[in-house]
Backbone as CSV, one residue per row, in Angstrom:
resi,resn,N_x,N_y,N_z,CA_x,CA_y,CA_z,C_x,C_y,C_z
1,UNK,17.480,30.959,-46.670,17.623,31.107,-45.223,19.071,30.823,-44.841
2,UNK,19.605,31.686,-44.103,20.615,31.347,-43.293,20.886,30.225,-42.511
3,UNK,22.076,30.179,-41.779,22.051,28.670,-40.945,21.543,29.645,-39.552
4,UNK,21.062,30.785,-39.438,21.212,31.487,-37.863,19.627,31.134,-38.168
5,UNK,19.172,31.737,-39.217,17.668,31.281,-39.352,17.389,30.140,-39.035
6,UNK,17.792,28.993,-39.180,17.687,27.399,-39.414,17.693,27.028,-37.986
7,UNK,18.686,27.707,-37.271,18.754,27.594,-35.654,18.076,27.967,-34.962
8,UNK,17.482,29.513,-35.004,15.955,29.998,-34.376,15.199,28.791,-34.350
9,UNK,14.957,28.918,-35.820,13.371,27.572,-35.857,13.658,26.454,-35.358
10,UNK,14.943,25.802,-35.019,14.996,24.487,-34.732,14.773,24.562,-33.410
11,UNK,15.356,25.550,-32.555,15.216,25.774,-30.988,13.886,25.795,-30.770
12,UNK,12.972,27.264,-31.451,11.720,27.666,-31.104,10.508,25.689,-31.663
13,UNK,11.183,25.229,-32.912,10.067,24.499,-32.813,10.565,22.968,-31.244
14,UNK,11.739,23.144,-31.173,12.201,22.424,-29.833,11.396,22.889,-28.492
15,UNK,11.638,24.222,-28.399,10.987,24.470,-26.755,9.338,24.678,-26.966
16,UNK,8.985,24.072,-28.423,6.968,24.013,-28.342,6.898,22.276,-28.161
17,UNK,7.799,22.020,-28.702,7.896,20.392,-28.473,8.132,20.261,-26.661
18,UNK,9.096,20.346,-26.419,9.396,20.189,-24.766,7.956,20.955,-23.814
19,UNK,7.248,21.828,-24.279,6.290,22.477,-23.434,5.190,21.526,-23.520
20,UNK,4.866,21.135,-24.802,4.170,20.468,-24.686,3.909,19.054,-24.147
21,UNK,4.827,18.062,-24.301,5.753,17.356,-23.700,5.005,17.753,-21.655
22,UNK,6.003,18.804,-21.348,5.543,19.178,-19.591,4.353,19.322,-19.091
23,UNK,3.803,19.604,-19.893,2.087,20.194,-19.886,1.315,19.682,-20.398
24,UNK,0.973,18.534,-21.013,0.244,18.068,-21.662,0.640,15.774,-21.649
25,UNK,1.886,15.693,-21.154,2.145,14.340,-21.704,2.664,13.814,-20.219
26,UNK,3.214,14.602,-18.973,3.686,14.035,-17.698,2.555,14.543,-16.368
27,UNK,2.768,14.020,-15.878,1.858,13.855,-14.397,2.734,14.363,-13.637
28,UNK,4.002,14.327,-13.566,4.682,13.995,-12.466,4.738,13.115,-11.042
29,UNK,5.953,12.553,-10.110,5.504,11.677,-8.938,5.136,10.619,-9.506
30,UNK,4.771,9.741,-8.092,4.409,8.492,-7.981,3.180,8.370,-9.373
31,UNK,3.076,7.710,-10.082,1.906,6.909,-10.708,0.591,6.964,-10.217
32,UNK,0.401,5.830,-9.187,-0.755,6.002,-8.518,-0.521,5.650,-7.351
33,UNK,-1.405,6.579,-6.216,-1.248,6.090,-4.923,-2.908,5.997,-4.535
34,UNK,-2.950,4.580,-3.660,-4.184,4.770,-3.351,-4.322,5.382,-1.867
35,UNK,-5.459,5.780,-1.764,-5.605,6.657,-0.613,-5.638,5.839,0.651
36,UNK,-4.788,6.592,1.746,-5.099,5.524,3.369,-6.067,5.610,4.010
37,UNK,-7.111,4.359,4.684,-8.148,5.261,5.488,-7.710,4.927,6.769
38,UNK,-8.382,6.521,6.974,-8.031,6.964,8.764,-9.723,7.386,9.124
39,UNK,-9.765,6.530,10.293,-11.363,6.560,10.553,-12.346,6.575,10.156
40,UNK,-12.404,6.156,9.118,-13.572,5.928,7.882,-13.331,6.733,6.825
41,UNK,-12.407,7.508,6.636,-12.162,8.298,5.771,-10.818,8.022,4.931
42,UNK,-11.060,8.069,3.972,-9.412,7.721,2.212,-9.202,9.076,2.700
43,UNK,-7.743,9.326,3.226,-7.147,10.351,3.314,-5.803,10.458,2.062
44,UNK,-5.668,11.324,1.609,-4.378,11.152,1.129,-3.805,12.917,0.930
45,UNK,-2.525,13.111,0.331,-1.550,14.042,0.654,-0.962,13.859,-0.681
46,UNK,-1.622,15.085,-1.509,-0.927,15.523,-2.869,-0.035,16.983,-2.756
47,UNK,1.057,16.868,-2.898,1.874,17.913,-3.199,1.712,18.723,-4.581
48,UNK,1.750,20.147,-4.563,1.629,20.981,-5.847,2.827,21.788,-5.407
49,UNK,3.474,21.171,-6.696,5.014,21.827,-6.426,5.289,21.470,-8.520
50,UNK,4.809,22.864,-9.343,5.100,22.465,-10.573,4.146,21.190,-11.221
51,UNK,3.122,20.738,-10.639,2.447,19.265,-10.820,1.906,19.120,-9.957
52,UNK,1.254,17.626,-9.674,0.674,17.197,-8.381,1.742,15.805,-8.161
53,UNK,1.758,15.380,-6.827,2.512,14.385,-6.549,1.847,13.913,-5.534
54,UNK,1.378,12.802,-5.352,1.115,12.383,-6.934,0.406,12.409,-7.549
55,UNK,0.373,12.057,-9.150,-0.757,12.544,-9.867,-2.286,12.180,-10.060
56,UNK,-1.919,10.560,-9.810,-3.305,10.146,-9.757,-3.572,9.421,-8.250
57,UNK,-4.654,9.212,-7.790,-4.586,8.500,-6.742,-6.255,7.715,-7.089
58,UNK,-6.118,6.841,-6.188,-7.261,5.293,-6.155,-7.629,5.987,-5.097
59,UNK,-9.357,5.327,-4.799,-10.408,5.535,-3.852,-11.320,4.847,-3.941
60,UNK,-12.005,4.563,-3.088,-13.225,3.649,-2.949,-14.099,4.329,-3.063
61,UNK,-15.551,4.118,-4.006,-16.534,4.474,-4.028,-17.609,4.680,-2.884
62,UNK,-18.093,5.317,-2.644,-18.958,5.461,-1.198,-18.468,5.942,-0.041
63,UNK,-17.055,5.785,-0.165,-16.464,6.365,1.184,-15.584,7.496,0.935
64,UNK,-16.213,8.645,2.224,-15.901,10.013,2.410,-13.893,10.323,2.232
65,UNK,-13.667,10.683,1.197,-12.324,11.383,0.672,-11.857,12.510,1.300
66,UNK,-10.503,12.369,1.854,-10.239,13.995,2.401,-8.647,14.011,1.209
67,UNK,-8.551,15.022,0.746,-7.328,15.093,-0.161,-6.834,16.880,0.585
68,UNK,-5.660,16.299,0.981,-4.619,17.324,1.415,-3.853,18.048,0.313
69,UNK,-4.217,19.123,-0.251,-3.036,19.470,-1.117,-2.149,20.590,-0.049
70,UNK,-1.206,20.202,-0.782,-0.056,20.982,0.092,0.583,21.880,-1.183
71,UNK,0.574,23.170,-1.095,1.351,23.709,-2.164,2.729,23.890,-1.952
72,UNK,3.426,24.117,-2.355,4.763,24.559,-1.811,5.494,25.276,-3.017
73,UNK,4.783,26.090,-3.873,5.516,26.944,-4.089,4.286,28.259,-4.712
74,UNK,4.626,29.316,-4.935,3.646,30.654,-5.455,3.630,30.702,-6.756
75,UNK,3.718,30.025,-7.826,3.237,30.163,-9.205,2.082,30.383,-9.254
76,UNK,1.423,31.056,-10.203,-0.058,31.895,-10.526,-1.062,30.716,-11.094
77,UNK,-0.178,29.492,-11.481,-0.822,28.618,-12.341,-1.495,27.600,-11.089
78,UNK,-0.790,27.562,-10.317,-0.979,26.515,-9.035,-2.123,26.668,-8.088
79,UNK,-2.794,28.349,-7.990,-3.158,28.863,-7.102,-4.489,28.645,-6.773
80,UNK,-4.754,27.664,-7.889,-6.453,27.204,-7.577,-6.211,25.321,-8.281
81,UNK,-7.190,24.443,-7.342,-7.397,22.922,-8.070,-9.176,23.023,-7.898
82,UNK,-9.378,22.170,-8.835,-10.670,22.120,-9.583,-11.106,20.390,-9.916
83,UNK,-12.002,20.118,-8.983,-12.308,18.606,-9.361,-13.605,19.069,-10.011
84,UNK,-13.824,19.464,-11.312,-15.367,19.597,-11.643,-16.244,18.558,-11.510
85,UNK,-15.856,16.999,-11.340,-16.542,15.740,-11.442,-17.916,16.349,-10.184
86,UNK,-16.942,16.888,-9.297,-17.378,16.395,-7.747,-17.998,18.373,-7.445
87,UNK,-17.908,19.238,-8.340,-18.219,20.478,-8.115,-17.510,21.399,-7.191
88,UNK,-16.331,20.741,-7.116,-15.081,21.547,-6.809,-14.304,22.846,-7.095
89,UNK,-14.166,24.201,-6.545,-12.961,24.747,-7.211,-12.842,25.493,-5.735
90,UNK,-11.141,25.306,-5.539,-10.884,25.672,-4.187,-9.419,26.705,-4.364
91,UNK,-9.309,27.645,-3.750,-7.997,28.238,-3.555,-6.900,27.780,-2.530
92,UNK,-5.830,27.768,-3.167,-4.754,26.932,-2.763,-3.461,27.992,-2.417
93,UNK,-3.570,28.707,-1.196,-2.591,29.316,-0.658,-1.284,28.797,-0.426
94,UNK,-0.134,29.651,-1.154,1.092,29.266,-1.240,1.567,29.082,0.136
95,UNK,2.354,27.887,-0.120,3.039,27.235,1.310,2.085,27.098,2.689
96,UNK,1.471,26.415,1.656,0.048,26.185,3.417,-0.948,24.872,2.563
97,UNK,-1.470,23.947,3.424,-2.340,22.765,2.993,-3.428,23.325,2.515
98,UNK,-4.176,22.714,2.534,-5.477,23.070,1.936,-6.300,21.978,1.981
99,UNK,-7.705,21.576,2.631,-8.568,20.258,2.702,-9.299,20.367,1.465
100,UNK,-9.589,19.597,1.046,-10.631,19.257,0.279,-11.463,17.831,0.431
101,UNK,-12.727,17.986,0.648,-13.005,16.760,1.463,-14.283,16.383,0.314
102,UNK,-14.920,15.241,-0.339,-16.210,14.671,-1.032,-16.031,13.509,-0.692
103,UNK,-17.590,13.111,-1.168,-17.999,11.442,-1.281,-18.084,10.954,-2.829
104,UNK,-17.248,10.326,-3.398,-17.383,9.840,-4.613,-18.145,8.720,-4.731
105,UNK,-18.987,9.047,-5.737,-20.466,8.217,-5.716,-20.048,7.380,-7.416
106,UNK,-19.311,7.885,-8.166,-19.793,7.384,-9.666,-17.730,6.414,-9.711
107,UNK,-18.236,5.359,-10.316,-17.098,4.926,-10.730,-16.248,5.312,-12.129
108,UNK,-14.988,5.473,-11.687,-13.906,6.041,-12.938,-13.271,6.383,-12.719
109,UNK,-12.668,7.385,-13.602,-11.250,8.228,-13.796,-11.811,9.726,-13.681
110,UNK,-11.603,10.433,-12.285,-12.458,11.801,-12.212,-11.354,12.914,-12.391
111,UNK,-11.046,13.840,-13.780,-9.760,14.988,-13.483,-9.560,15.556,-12.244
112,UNK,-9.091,16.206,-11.608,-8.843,17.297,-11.322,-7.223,18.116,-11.650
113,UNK,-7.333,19.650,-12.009,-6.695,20.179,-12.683,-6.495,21.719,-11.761
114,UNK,-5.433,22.491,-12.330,-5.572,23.587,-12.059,-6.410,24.917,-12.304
115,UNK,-6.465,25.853,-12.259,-7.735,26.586,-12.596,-7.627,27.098,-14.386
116,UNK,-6.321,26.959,-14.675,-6.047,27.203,-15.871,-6.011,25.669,-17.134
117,UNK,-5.888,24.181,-15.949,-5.978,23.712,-17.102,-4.895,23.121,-17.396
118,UNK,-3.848,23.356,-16.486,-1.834,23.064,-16.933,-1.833,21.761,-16.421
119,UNK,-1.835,21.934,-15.175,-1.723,20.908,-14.331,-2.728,20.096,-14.141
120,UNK,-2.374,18.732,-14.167,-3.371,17.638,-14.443,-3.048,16.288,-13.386
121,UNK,-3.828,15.697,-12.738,-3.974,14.476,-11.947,-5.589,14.170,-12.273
122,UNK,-5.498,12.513,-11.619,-6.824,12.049,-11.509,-7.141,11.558,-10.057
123,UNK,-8.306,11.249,-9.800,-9.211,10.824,-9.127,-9.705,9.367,-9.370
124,UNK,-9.159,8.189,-9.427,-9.565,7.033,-9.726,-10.422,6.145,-8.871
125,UNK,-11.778,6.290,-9.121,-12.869,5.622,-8.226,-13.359,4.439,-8.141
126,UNK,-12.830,3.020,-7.217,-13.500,2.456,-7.826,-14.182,1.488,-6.703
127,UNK,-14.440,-0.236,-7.523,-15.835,-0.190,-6.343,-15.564,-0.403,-5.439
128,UNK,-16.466,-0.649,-4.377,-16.605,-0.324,-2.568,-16.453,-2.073,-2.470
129,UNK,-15.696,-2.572,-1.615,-15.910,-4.353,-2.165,-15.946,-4.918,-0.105
């Protein structure tokens, strides 16, 4: 092999390392935010911009969840979020909010993801005290 050969593979096995790395190992944003309540309701405000921001967020068990996603940009990957815990899958129109409202009944760590699977946050439920 050449050294031009040696350089292909080092790049190509570099940008499967870095993809995987983006897609598979970061959340992006804040860590965790727990949700605010506004009138009996955990409201909170996730941005989808490349990720969710933030990625995971806290909630109290028993009480009614409203989660704002806000998209802000038109990637194909973004265009749907999916809480299967809760029987979720909603379309997420570029540059416009979007409600998504449940009652989380089970305690844990609940995904929600994009429709493909890329993008990843959680749902962290826990007890009602």
């Amino acid at each position: 092999m050449e050294w031009t050969d040696w350089l292909a593979a080092g790049f190509g096995f570099g940008a499967l390392a870095w993809i995987n790395w983006y897609f598979f190992l970061t959340e992006g944003g804040p860590a965790t935010v727990a949700a605010a309540g506004v009138g009996g309701i955990q409201e909170v405000r996730v941005v989808v911009r490349g990720g969710y921001q933030p990625a995971q967020v806290r909630v109290r068990a028993g009480v009614p969840v409203r989660m704002v996603f806000d998209r802000q940009e038109e990637s194909s990957c973004s265009e749907e979020v999916v809480l299967p815990d809760f029987g979720i899958r909603r379309f997420l129109p570029a540059h416009a909010e979007t409600t998504v409202e449940f009652t989380p009944s089970t305690v844990g760590r609940h995904e929600f993801t994009c429709g493909m699977g890329m993008l990843r946050g959680s749902v962290v439920v826990e007890e009602d005290r």
